[in-house]
ChimeraX commands (.cxc) that place a marker at each C-alpha (Angstrom):
marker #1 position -10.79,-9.69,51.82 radius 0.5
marker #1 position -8.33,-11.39,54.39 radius 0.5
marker #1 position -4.77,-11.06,55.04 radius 0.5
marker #1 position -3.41,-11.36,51.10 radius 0.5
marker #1 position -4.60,-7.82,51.19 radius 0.5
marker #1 position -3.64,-6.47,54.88 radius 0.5
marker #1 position -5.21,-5.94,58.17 radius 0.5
marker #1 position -8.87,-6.07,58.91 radius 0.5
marker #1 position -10.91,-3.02,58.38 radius 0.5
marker #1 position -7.40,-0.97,56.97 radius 0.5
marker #1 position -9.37,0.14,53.59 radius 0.5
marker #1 position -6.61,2.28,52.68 radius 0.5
marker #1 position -4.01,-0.67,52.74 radius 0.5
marker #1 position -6.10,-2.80,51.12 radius 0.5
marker #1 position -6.65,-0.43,48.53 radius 0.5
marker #1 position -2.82,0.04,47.89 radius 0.5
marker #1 position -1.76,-3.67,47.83 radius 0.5
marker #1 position -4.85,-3.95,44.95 radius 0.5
marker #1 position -3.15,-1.35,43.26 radius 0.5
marker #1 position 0.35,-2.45,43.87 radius 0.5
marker #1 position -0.83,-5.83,42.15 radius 0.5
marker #1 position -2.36,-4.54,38.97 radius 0.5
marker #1 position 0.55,-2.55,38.36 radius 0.5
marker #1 position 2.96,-5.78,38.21 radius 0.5
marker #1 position 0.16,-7.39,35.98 radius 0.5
marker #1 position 1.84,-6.04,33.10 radius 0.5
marker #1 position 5.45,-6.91,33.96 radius 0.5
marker #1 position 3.82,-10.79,34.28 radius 0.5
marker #1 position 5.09,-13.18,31.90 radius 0.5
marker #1 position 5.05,-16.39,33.56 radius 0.5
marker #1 position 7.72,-15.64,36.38 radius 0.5
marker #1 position 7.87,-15.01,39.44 radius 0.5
marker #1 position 7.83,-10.92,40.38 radius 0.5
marker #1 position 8.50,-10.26,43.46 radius 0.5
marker #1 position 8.05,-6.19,44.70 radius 0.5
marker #1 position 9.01,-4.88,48.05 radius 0.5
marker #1 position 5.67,-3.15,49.73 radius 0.5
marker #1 position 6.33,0.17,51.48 radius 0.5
marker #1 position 4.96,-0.80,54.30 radius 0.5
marker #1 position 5.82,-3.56,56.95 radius 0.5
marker #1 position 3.50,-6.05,58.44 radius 0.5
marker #1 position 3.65,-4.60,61.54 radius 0.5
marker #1 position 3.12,-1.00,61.26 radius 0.5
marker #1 position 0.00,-1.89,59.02 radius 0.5
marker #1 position -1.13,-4.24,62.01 radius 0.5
marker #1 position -0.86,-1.02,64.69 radius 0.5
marker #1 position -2.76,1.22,62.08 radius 0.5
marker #1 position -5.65,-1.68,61.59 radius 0.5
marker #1 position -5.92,-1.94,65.32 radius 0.5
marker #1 position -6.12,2.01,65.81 radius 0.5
marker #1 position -9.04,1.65,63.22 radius 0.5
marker #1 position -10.50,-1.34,64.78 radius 0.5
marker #1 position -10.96,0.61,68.16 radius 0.5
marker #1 position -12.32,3.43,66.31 radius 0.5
marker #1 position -14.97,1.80,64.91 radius 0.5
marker #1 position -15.78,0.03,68.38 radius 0.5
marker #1 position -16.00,3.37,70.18 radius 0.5
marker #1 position -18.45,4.50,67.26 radius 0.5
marker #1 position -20.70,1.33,67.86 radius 0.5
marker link #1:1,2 radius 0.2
marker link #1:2,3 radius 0.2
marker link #1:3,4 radius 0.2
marker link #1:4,5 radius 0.2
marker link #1:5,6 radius 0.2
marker link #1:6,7 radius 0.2
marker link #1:7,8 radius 0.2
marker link #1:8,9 radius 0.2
marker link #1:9,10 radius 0.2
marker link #1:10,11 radius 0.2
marker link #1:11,12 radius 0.2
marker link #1:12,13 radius 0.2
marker link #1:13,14 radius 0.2
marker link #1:14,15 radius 0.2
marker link #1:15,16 radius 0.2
marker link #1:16,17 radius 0.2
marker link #1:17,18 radius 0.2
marker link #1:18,19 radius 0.2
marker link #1:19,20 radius 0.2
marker link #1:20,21 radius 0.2
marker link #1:21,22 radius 0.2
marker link #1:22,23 radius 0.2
marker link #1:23,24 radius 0.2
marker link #1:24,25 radius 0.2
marker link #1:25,26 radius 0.2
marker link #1:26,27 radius 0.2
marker link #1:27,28 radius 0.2
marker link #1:28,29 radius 0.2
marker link #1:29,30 radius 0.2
marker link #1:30,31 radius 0.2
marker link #1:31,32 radius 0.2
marker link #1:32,33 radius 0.2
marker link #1:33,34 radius 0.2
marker link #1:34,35 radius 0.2
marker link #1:35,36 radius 0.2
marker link #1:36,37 radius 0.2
marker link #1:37,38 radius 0.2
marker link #1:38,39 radius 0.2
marker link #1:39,40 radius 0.2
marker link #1:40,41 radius 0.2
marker link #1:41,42 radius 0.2
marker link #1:42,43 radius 0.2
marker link #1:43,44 radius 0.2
marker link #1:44,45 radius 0.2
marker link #1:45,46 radius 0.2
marker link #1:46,47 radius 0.2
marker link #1:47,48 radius 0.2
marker link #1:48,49 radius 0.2
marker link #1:49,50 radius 0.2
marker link #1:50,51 radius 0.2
marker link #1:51,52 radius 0.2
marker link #1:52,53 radius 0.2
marker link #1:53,54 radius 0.2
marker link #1:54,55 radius 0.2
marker link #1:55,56 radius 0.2
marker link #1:56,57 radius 0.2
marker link #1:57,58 radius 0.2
marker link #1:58,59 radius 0.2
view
């Protein structure tokens, strides 16, 4: 999905800033929303690389 929607291969994350979105949808009426995300860039960036070795050792 790329970065919009966090790290490679983080499901989870990705899962939670799709989620995150839809619930603004609502708010939405032409201006800008802005939301802090409860989790930082780089402690989802650790997490995708823990799960990005994981899969290579499974390979």
């Amino acid at each position: 999905m790329g970065h919009q929607f966090g790290v490679p291969f983080h499901k989870e994350l990705q899962k939670d800033v799709i989620r995150a979105c839809l619930e603004l949808l609502p708010m939405t009426s032409g201006t800008r929303i802005e939301r802090p995300f409860p989790k930082t860039w780089a402690a989802a960036r650790r997490e995708g690389k823990v799960i990005e070795q994981m899969l290579h050792d499974e390979s």
